[in-house]
Structures are given as structure tokens and as C-alpha cells.
DORO-696778 format. One record per atom (N, C-alpha, C, O): residue in three letters; x, y, z. Coordinates in steps of 0.001 Angstrom, whole numbers, plus 500000, padded with zeros to 6 digits. Atoms other than C-alpha are relative to their C-alpha. Layout:
! residues N
ALAXYZ ...
This chain:
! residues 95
UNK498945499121499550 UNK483952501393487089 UNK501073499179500736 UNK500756498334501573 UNK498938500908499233 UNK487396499936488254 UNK500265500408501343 UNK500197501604501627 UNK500103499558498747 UNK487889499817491822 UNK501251499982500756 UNK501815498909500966 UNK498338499983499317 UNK491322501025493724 UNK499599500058501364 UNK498449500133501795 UNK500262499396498601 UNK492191501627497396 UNK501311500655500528 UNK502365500019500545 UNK499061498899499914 UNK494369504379498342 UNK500246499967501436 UNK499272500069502181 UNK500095499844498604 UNK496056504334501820 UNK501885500380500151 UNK502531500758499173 UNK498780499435499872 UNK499593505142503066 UNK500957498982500386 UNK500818497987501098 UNK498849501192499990 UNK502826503451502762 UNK500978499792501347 UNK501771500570501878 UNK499332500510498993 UNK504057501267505468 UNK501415499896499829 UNK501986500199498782 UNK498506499925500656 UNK507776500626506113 UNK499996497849500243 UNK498955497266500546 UNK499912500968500326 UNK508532497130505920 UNK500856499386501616 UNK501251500267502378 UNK499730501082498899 UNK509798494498508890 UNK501386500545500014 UNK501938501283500831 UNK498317499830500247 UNK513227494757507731 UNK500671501665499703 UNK501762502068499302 UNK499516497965499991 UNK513363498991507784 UNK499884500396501128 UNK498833500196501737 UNK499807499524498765 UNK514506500535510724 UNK499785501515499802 UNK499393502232500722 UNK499880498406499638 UNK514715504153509508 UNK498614500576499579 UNK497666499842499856 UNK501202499264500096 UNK511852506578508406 UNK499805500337498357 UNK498877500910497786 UNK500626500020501697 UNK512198506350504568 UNK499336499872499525 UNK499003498687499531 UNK501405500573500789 UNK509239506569502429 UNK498741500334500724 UNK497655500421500150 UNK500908499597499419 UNK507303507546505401 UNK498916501177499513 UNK499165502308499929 UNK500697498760500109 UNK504703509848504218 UNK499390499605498376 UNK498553500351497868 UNK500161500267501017 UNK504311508259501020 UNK498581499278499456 UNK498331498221500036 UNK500815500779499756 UNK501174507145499756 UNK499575498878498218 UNK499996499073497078 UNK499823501254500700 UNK499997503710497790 UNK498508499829499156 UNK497519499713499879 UNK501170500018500353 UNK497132503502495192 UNK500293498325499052 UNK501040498243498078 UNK500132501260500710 UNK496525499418494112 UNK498874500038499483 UNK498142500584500309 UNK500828500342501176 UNK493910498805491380 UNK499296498856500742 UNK499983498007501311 UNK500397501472499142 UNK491483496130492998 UNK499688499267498339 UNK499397500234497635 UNK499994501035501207 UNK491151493678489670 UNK498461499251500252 UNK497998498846501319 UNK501175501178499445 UNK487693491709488818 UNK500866498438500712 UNK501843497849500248 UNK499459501071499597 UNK488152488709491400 UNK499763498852499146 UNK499288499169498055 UNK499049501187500750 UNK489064485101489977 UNK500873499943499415 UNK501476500997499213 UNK499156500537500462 UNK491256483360488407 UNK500029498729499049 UNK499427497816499614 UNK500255500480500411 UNK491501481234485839 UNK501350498531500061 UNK502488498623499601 UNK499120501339499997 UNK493208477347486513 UNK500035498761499015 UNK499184497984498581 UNK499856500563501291 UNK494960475733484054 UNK500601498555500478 UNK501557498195501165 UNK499612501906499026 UNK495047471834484890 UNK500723499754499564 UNK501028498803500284 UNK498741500815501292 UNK497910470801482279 UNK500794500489501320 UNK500979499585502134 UNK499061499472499297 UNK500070472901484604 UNK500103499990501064 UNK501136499879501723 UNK500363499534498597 UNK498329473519487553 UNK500317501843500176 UNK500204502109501373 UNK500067499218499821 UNK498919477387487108 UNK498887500743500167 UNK497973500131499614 UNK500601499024499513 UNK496818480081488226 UNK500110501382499048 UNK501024502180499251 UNK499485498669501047 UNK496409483025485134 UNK498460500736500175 UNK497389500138500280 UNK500950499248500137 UNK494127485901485169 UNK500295500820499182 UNK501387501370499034 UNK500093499046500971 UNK492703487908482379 UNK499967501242500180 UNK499842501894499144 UNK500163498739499290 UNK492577491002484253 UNK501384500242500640 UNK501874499914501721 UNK498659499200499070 UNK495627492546485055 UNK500397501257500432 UNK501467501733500810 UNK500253498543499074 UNK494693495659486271 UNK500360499553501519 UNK500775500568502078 UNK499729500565498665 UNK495332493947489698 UNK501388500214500288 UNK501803500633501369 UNK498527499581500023 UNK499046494225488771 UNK500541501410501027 UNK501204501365502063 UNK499967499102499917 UNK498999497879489073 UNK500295500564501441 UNK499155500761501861 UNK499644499274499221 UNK500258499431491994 UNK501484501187500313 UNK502709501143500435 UNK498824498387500179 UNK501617503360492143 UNK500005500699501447 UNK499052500708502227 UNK499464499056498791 UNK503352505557494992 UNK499626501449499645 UNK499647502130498620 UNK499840497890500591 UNK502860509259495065 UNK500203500607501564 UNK499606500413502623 UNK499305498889498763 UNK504798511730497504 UNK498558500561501023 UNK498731500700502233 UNK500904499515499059 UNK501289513019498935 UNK498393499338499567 UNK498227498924498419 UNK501305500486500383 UNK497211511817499164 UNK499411500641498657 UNK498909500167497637 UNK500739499481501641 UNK496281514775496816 UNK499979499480499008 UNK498908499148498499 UNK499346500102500863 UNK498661513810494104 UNK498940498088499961 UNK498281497619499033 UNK500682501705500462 UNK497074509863494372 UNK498132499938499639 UNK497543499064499002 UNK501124499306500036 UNK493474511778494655 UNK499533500283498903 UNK498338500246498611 UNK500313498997500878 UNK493948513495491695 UNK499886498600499113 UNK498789498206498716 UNK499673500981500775 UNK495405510393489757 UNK498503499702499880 UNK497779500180499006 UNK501244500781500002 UNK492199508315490788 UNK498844500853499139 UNK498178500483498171 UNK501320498794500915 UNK489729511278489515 UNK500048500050498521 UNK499221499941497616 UNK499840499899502231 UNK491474511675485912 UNK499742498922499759 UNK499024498750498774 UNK500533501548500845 UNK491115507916485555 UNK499155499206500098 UNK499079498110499543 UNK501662500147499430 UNK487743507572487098 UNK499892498711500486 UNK499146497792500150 UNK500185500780499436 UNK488708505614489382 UNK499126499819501199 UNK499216500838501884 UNK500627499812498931 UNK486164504494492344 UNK501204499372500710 UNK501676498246500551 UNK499394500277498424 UNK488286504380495289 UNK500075499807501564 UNK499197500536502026 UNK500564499970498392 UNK488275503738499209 UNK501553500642500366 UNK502547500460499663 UNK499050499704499656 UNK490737505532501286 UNK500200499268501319 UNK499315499315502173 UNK499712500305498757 UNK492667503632504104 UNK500659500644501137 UNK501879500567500994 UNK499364499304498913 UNK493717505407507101 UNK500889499407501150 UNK500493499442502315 UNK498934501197498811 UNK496644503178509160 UNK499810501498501117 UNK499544502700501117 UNK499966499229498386 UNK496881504206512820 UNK501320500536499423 UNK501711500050498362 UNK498937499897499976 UNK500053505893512927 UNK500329500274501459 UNK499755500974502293 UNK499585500383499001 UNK502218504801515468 UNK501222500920500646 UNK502268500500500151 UNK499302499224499764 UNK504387507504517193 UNK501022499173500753 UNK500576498121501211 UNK498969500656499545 UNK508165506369518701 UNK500541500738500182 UNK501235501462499468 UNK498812498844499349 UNK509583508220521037 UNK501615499786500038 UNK501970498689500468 UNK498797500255500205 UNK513221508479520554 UNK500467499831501510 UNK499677499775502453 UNK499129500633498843 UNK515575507622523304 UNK501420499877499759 UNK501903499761498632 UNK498483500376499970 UNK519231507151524264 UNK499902498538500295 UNK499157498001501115 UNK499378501469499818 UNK520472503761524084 UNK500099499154501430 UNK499861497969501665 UNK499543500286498535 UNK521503503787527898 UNK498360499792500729 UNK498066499276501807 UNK501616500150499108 UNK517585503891528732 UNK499294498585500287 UNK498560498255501218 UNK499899501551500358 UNK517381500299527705 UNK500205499873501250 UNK499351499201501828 UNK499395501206498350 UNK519137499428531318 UNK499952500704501000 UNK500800500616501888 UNK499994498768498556 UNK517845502397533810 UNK498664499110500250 UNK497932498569499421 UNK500465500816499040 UNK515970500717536399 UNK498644501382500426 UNK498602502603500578 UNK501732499088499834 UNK512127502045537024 UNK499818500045501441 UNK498809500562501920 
């Protein structure tokens, strides 16, 4: 059985706003190795199910996916990190 892991999409270093938040991420885990090709020195694997990684608007919807395609899956649960908003001027008020 191929093995995924389903967890929810982070925003990236370089994203400040809340886009995508809520979104969640199902990657394909691939049999591990790799196969090294000395002429070149590249790195090729026959398995490219590893490739594979899909978004879906909610867990169900990535839930469901995994079930029709019998996939075994793990679900990851990130902390989520709450950020209280603020005015700008709070930055320089004295505690």
C-alpha cells in the first residue's frame, strides 16, 4: 500500500499575509532510495510517486482523496500559532 502524509499548509518565510491559510497538503511518501549513476554523479529514482504533492481547500476533501486511492496515510497536526493584531504605534509604548 503507498504511503502519504496529510497535514496543513504552512505559509512560507517570505509571506506576510494569511493566504492559503487553511489549506491542506497531501505528499505521497515514495519507496526510499535512490539510484546513483557514477558516469554523472546523478541521483535518479524509479519511483516517482514521491513527486506527487496535492492541495485541497479542506482535510475532508484530502481524506476523501486518500480513501478512493487507498492510500495509507498519517495525519499531521502543526501547532497553530495565533497573532494578535496590533497598531503599529505599539512597537514604541513603553511597559
Amino acid at each position: 500500500m503507498i504511503r502519504a502524509r496529510i497535514y496543513p499548509t504552512t505559509k512560507s518565510a517570505m509571506q506576510s499575509g494569511s493566504a492559503r491559510q487553511g489549506t491542506w497538503t497531501l505528499d505521497v511518501l515514495g519507496t526510499p532510495g535512490s539510484i546513483r549513476d557514477l558516469e554523472t554523479a546523478w541521483n535518479s529514482a524509479a519511483d516517482t510517486l514521491r513527486q506527487i504533492k496535492l492541495t485541497f481547500d479542506s482535510f475532508a476533501e484530502a481524506k476523501a482523496y486518500a480513501d478512493r486511492h487507498h492510500l495509507c496515510y498519517v495525519v499531521d497536526n502543526a501547532k497553530v500559532i495565533s497573532v494578535r493584531r496590533r497598531a503599529y504605534a505599539e512597537n514604541f509604548r513603553r511597559h
